[in-house]
N, C-alpha and C positions, 0 to 999 in steps of 0.2 A: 504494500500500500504506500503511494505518494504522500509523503509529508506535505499541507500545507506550507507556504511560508508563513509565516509570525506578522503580524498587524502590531508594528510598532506606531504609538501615538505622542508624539513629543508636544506638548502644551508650552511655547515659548521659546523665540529665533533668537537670543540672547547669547551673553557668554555659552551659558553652560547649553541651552538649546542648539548652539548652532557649533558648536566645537563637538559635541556629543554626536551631533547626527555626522558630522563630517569625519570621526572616525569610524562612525557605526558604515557609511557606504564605505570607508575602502577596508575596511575588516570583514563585513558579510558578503557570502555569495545573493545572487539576486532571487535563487531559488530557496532563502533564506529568513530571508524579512523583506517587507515592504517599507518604507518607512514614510512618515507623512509627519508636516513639523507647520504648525497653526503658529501665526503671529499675526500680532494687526497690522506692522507693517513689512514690508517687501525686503528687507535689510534688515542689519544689526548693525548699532553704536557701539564702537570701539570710545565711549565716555571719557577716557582721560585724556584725550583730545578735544575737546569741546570746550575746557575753557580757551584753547588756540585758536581752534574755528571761531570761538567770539572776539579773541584779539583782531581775525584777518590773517593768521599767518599759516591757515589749513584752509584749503575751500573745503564748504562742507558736505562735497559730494565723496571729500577722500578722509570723512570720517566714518563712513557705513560702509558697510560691504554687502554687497547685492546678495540674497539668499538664492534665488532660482541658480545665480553663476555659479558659486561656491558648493551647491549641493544637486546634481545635474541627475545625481541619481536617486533621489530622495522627491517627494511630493509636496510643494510647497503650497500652504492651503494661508490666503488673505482673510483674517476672520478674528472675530471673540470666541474662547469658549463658555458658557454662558450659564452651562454648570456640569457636574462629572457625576454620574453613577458607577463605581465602579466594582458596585457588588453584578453591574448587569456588563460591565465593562462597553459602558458605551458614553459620550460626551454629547452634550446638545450644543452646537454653535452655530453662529450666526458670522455670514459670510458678506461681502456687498452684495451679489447677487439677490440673497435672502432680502438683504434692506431693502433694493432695487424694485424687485418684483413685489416686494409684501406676501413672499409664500412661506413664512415662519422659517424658525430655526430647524436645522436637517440635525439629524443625529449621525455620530460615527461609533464605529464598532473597532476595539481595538485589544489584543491578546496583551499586550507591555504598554503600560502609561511612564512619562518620563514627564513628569510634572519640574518648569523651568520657568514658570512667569517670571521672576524677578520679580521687583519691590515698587512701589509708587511714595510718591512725596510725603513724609507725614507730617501733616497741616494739624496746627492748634487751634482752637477757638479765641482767637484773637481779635477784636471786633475789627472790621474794615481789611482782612487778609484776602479775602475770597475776593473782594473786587477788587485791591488793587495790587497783591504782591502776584512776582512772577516766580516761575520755578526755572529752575536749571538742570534740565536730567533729560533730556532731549533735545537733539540736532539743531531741532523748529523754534525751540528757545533760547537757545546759547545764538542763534542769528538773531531771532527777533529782539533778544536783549542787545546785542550790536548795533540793529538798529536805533532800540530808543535810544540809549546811551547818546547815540550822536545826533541823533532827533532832540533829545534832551539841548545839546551845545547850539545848536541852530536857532532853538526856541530860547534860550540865555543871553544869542546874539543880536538877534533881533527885536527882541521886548526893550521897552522903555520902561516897564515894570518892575523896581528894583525887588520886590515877594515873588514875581514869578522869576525870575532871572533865579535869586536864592535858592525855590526850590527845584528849577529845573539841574541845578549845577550839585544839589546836594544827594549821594548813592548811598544806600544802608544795606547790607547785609546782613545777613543772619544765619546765623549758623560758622562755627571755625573750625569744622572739619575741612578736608583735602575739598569737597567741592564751592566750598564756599570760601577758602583764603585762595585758592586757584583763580576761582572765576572774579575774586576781586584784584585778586594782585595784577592778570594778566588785561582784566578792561581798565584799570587804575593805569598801566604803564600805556595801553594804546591812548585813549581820551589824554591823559595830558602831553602825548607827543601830536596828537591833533587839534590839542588849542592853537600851538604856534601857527595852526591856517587860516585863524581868527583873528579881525584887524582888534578886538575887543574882548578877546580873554586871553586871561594869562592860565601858565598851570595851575599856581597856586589859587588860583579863583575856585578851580574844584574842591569838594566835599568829599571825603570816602572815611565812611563810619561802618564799623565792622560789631555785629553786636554776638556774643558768644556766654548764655547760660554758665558753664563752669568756669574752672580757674584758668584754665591753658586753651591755647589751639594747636591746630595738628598732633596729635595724642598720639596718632599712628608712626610719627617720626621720632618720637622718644623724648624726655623733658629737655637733655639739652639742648636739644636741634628746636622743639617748640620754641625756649626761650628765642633762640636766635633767630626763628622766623620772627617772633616777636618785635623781636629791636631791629628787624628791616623794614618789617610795615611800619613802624609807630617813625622808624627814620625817615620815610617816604611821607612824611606827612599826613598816616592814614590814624583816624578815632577808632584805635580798639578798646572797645568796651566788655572786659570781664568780669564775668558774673554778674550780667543782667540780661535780662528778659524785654521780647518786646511786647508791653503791654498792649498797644493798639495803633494802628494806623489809620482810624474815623478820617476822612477829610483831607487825606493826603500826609496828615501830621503822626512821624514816627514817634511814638511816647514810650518811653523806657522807664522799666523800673527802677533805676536811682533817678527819676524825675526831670532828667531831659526831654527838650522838646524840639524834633526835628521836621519843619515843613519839608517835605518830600515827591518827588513826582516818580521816585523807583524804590522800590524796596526790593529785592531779590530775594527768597525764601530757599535757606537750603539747609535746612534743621530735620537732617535727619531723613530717615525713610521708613516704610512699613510694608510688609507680605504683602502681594496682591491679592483684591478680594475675591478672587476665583477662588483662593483656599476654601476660603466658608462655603463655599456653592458646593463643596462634594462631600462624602460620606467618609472622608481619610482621617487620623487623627490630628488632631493642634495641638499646640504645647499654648504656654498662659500668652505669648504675644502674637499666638496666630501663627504660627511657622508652621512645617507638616515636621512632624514626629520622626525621626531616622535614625537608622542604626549607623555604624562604622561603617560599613558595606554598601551605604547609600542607597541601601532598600528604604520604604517608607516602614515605620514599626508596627509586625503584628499584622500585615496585609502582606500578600503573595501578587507579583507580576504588577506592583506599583513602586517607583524609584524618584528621587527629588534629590537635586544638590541648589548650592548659589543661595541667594536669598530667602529663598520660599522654605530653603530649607532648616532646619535645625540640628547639627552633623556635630555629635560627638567629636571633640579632639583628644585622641588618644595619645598624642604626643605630651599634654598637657600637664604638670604636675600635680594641680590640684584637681580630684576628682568632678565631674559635674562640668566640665567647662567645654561649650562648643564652641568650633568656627566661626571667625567673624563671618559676617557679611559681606567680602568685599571681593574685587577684580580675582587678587590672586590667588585665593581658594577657589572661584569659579570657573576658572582655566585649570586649575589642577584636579578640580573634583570630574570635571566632565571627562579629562583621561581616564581616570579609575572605571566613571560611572557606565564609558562604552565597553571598556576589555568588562564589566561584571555582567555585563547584557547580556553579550557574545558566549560570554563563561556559561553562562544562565542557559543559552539557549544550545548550547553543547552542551549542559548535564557538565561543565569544571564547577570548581570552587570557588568562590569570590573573595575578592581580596580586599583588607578594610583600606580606608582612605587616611595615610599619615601624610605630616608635609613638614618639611625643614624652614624653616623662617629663613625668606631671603633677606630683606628687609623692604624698606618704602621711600619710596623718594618722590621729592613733593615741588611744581613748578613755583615760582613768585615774578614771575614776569622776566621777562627776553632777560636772559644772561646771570639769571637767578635766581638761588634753589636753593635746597638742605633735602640730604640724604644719609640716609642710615643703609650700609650693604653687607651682609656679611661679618655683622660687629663696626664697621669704618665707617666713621663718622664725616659728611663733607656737608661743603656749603661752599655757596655762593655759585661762581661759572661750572667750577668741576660737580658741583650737583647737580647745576641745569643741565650740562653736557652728560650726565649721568641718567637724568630724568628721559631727557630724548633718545640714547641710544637705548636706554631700557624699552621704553615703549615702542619704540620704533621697530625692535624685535619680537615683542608681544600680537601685533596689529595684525590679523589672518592677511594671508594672498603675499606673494613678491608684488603682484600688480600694485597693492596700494602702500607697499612697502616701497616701492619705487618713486610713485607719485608723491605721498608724502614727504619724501628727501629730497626730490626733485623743486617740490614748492620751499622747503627749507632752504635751498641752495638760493633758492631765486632771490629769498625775503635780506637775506644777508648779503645779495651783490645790490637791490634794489629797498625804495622807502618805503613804508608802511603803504597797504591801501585802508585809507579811511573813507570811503563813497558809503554812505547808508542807502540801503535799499530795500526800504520798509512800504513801498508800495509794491514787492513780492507779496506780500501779505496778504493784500486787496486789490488780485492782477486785472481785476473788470470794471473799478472803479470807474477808471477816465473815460470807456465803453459806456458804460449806465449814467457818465453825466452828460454824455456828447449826444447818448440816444433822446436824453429827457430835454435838456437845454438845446440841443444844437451847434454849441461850440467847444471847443476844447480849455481845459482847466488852466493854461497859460495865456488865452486868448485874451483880450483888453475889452 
C-alpha cells in the first residue's frame, strides 16, 4: 500500500515559518509531504533592518524576501487563519479570494500543524494611543514613519506657528528595547542631517525624547554596553527618560509620569510585544501570557502532530541554570529553533528520535545610527564603529537569499560613496489621491 504524503500546515511566513518550511522542501522527498505555509503577506521581514529602511539606507523592497521565490516547492497560501481545531486537524481561514467573493472562510485539513504566527505590538491602555501612536514592526511602518518624520520638518518649515513648528519638531518614543533605541537612534541621525536642507532649521531645533518604564535600555547588550549606549544618546542630545511611563497622549500632548508635558505630532510605540491572537482561537494549550505550551523538542505539550517555536512559543531553555526559565522571544532563537524544529518533523515523519532545542549564547549587537553601535560577541565587549561594522556584517549574514545579500551590500556600498536620500514619499500611502481630486474638481492638486 502507497503511503500518503503528510499534509504539513505551517501557520506563519516569518523567521521560524519561512526558515522551517525552506529546510523542510530540500530535506523531504515530494512523495513525502506536501507543505503549505499561510501568511497574510506574500514575504517575510528580515526586522532588524527596518530601522535602516526608515533611515533610507535599505530600500524597502530589500528588506522582505518574497515567499512564492524562496519556497518554489512549498504552497504559499495569502490568508488569516481564523481559528484551528486540531483535535479535527483542520484550520478555518480566510483568504482575499474569501473577502473578495463573500463565500466565507474555507477550511484546511492538515496531518502536522507548525504553528509560527509571531507576536503583535503590545498596546497599553493609555488614553489617546490608538489614535495617535505609531508602531514599528513592519516594513509599511518603518517607511511610513520616514515619511512623517520629514513630513513633520516641512510642516516646522513652513508654519508661522511657533506650537505647531514645537510640536511638529518634537519625536517620543517608547519603549528602550533594541527596536525602539534602533529606530530612534537611526531617524534621530537621518532628520538632523536633513535639516541642513532647510533655509530655517537647524539640528538642534529637533526634539528626540526617549521614554523607557525600567532603569536601563538595551538589557539584551549587557549593563555595561547599556550604560554606554546611554551616554551616546543622552551625548546626541536625545531626552532619555528612565523609569517612566507614558501616561497619555489626549491631544497630541505626550504626559509622562514624572509630570512632563510634551506637545507632540509623533509618538512611536515600541513597548514590547504579545503572542498572536490566533493562539486563543485553537484548542492547544497556553501558558499565563498566552504563549503555546512546548517541550524541549519543540512539540506543542501533551498534543501529538502539533509543533510551535519563535514567539508564539514558550520553549524551555535547557541550557539554563536556573530551573523554569524559557527562551527569549527574539530573532536568534527563531532562526535556531526552526533548524531543530525541521530535522524533528522529518525525524517524526521517519519514525527517528527528536532532538531537544539547546543554543550557545552568541551575543547581541545593537545599531545607534550610521557608524555607531555596542556589541557584546562571544564574551567581547565593543562599541562605537567596530560595533556598527559588527552589527552589519552580523546581519548581513543572517538575511535569507545571496540575492538580497547582494542587494543589501550593494545599496550599503552606494550610501557610503553617495549623501543621504531624504525625499519623503508619503503620498505612496494615498496613491489615488490626486486621481479622486482631478476626477471631482477637474484640476490637478498643484494647479493655481
Amino acid at each position: 500500500m502507497v503511503k500518503e504524503p503528510a499534509r504539513i500546515l505551517i501557520v506563519g511566513g516569518g523567521y521560524v515559518g519561512m526558515y522551517t518550511a525552506l529546510r523542510l522542501q530540500r530535506k523531504l522527498k515530494r512523495d513525502e509531504a506536501h507543505v503549505t505555509v499561510i501568511d497574510p503577506e506574500p514575504y517575510m521581514t528580515y526586522q532588524p533592518f527596518l530601522p535602516e529602511a526608515a533611515a533610507g539606507s535599505i530600500s524597502p523592497r530589500h528588506v522582505v524576501v518574497p515567499l512564492r521565490r524562496v519556497l518554489p516547492e512549498c504552497q504559499v497560501v495569502i490568508g488569516e487563519v481564523a481559528s484551528i481545531d486540531h483535535a479535527k486537524r483542520t484550520a478555518t481561514i480566510n483568504t482575499l479570494a474569501t473577502r473578495q467573493d463573500a463565500t466565507g472562510a474555507v477550511e484546511m485539513h492538515y496531518d502536522e500543524l507548525i504553528l509560527a504566527p509571531g507576536s503583535i505590538s503590545r498596546t497599553l491602555p493609555v488614553p489617546g494611543l490608538a489614535e495617535h501612536g505609531i508602531g514599528f514592526k513592519t516594513v509599511e511602518e518603518a517607511i511610513g514613519l520616514r515619511n512623517h518624520v520629514l513630513e513633520q520638518m516641512d510642516i516646522a518649515s513652513s508654519t508661522r506657528d511657533p506650537d505647531v513648528r514645537d510640536a511638529a519638531l518634537t519625536f517620543v518614543f517608547v519603549g528602550g528595547g533594541y527596536a525602539g533605541v534602533e529606530a530612534l537612534a537611526e531617524l534621530e541621525d537621518m532628520a538632523r542631517y536633513a535639516a541642513r536642507y532647510y533655509h530655517n532649521l537647524r539640528p538642534d531645533d529637533l526634539k528626540f525624547i526617549l521614554v523607557e518604564a525600567s532603569g536601563r535600555i538595551l538589557p539584551e547588550v549587557g549593563e555595561e554596553m547599556g550604560r554606554y549606549a546611554l551616554r551616546e544618546l543622552r551625548g546626541r542630545n536625545i531626552d532619555v527618560r528612565l523609569d517612566t511611563r507614558l501616561d497619555s497622549c489626549v491631544d497630541r500632548i505626550a504626559v509622562l509620569s514624572d509630570g512632563s508635558r510634551f506637545p507632540t505630532r509623533t509618538l512611536v510605540w515600541t513597548a514590547g510585544v504579545k503572542p498572536h491572537p490566533i493562539l486563543a482561537a485553537t484548542d492547544l494549550p497556553l501558558d499565563e501570557r498566552g504563549r503555546l505550551k512546548c517541550t524541549a523538542a519543540l512539540t506543542v505539550a501533551g498534543v501529538e502532530h502539533a509543533w510551535a517555536a519563535g514567539d508564539a512559543a514558550a520553549v524551555p531553555d535547557v541550557t539554563a541554570e536556573e530551573p523554569g526559565k524559557e527562551c527569549a522571544p527574539n530573532a536568534q532563537h527563531a532562526v535556531r529553533q526552526a533548524r531543530v524544529l525541521a530535522g524533528n518533523i522529518v525525524a517524526s515523519l521517519r519514525d527517528q528520535p527528536l532532538k531537544d532545542y539547546a543554543h550557545k549564547y552568541v551575543g547581541s549587537v545593537a545599531s545607534l545610527g550610521l557608524h555607531k553601535g555596542v556589541a557584546q560577541v562571544y564574551g567581547q565587549k565593543l562599541k562605537g564603529y567596530p560595533a556598527w561594522f559588527m552589527h552589519r556584517a552580523y546581519h548581513l549574514s543572517r538575511i535569507p537569499t545571496f540575492n538580497r545579500k547582494a542587494r543589501v551590500l550593494a545599496e550599503w556600498t552606494l550610501t557610503g560613496l553617495f549623501k543621504r536620500e531624504i525625499v519623503s514619499l508619503g503620498s505612496l500611502e494615498n496613491p489615488r489621491a490626486e486621481f479622486e481630486l482631478a476626477a471631482d474638481t477637474g484640476r490637478h492638486p498643484e494647479a493655481s
